[in-house]
C-alpha positions in Angstrom: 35.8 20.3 -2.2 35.7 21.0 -6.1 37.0 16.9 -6.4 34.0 15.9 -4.5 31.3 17.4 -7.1 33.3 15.9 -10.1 32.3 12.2 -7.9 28.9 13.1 -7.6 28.7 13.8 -11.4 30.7 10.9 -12.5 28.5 8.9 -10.1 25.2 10.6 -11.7 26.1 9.6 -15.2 25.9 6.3 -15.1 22.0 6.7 -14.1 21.3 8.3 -17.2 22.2 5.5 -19.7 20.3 2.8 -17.4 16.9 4.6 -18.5 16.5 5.5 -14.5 13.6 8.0 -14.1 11.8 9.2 -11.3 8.7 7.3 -10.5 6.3 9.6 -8.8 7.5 12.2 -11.3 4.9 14.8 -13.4 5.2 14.1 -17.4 3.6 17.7 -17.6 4.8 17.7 -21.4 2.7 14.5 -22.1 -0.6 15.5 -21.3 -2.0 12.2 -21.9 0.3 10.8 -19.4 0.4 12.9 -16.4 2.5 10.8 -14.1 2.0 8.6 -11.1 0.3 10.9 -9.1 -2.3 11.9 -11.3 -3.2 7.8 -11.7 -3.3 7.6 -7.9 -5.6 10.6 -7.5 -8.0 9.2 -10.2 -8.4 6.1 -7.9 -11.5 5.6 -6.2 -11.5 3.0 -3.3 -14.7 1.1 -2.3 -16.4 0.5 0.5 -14.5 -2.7 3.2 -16.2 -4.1 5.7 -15.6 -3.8 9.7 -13.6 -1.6 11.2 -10.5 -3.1 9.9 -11.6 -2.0 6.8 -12.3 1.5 7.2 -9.1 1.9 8.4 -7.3 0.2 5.4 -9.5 2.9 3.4 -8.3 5.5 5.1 -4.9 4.8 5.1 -4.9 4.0 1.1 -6.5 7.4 0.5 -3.8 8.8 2.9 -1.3 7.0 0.8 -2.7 7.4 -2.8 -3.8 10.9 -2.3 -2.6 12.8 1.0 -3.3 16.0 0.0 -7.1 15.5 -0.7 -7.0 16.4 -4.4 -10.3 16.3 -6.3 -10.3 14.5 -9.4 -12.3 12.8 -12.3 -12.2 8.6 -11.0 -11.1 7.0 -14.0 -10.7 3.7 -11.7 -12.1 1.7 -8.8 -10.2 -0.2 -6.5 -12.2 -2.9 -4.5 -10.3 -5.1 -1.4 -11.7 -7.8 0.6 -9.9 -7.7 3.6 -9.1 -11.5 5.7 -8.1 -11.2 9.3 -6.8 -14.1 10.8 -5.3 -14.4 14.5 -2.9 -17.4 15.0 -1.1 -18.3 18.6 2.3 -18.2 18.3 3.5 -18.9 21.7 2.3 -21.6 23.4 3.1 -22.5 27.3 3.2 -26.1 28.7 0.2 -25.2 30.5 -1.8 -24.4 27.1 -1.7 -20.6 27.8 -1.1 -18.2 25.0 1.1 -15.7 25.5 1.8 -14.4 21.9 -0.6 -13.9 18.6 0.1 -13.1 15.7 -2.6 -11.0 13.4 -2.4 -11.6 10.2 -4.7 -9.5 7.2 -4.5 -10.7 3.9 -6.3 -8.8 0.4 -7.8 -9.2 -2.4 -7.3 -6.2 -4.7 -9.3 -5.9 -7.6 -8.5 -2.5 -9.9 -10.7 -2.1 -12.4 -11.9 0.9 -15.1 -15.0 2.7 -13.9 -16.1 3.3 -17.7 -16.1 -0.4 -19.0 -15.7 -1.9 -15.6 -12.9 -4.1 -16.9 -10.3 -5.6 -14.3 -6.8 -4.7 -15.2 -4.7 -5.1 -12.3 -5.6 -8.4 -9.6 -3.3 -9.0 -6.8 -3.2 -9.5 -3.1 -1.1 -8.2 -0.4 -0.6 -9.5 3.1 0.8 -8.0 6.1 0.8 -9.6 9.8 2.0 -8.4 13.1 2.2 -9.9 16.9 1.6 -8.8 20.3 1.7 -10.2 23.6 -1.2 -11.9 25.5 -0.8 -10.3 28.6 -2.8 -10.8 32.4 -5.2 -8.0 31.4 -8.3 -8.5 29.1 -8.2 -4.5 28.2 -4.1 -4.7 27.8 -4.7 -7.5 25.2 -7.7 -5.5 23.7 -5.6 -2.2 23.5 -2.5 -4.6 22.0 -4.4 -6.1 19.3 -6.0 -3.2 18.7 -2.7 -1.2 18.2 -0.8 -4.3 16.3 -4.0 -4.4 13.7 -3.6 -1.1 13.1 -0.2 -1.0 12.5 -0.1 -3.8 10.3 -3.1 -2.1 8.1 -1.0 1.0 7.2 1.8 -1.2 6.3 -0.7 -2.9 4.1 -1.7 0.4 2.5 2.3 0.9 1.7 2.4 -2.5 0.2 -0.9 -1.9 -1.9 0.7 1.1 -3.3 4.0 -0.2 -3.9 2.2 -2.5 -6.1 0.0 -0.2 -7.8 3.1 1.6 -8.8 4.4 -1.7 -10.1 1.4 -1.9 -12.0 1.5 1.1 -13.7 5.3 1.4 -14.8 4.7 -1.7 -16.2 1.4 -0.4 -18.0 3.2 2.6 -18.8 5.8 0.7 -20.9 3.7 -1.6 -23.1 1.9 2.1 -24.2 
């Protein structure tokens, strides 16, 4: 067994000279920079629209900040939410049998001090379900599908609010 922790090693070592770091990481010796998490928990996120939106909100705070930690907002993120629903299937009796639901946003991060923009960007996500004999089965469907495909839009949004701030955290 000793041979397999001497490939695990020479396996790690390359990792260090590729300037690989952890990215959700706490920089608790740079107190000016406390790491990911801390941005995430100083991100306040305002008010969308419908129901649709409320649930995006939800699922970014989920995302940003699960365990509920209090903290100074040093930013605000605003979203307009688009929700489109586009037949995909299309019978040669005109019947639509398949949707697709497709949200896209508008994200707009900006400083709550100066209110300055620094990060713009958008992020789409889309789904599909079946249109089935039932009013309530489609109902329940697209219900289900929209809400699946707004936490995989909270994901994306924080996938790309980490993108953001490695490559903020660089140019500093």
């Amino acid at each position: 067994m000793w041979w397999f922790r001497i490939f695990i090693i020479v396996l790690a070592l390359p990792l260090t000279s590729c300037g690989f770091h952890p990215v959700y990481s706490q920089k608790s010796e740079d107190t000016a920079n406390p790491g990911m998490t801390a941005f995430f928990h100083e991100i306040t996120i305002a008010d969308i629209p419908n129901k649709s939106g409320q649930d995006l909100k939800n699922s970014l705070y989920d995302v940003l900040n699960p365990s509920s930690v209090p903290s100074d907002t040093k930013y605000r993120l605003e979203v307009k939410l688009k929700r489109d629903i586009i037949p995909l299937i299309i019978e040669k009796d005109r019947s639509i049998t398949r949707y697709s639901l497709v949200y896209t946003a508008t994200l707009n991060l900006s400083e709550t001090a100066s209110g300055k923009v620094i990060y713009s960007g958008t992020s789409r996500a889309s789904g599909s379900y079946d249109a089935l004999n039932s009013d309530y089965a489609v109902y329940m469907a697209e219900g289900d599908t929209g809400y699946r495909v707004i936490k995989d839009m909270a994901d994306d949004i924080k996938n790309k609010l980490t993108s953001f701030y490695i490559k903020r955290d660089k140019k500093e």
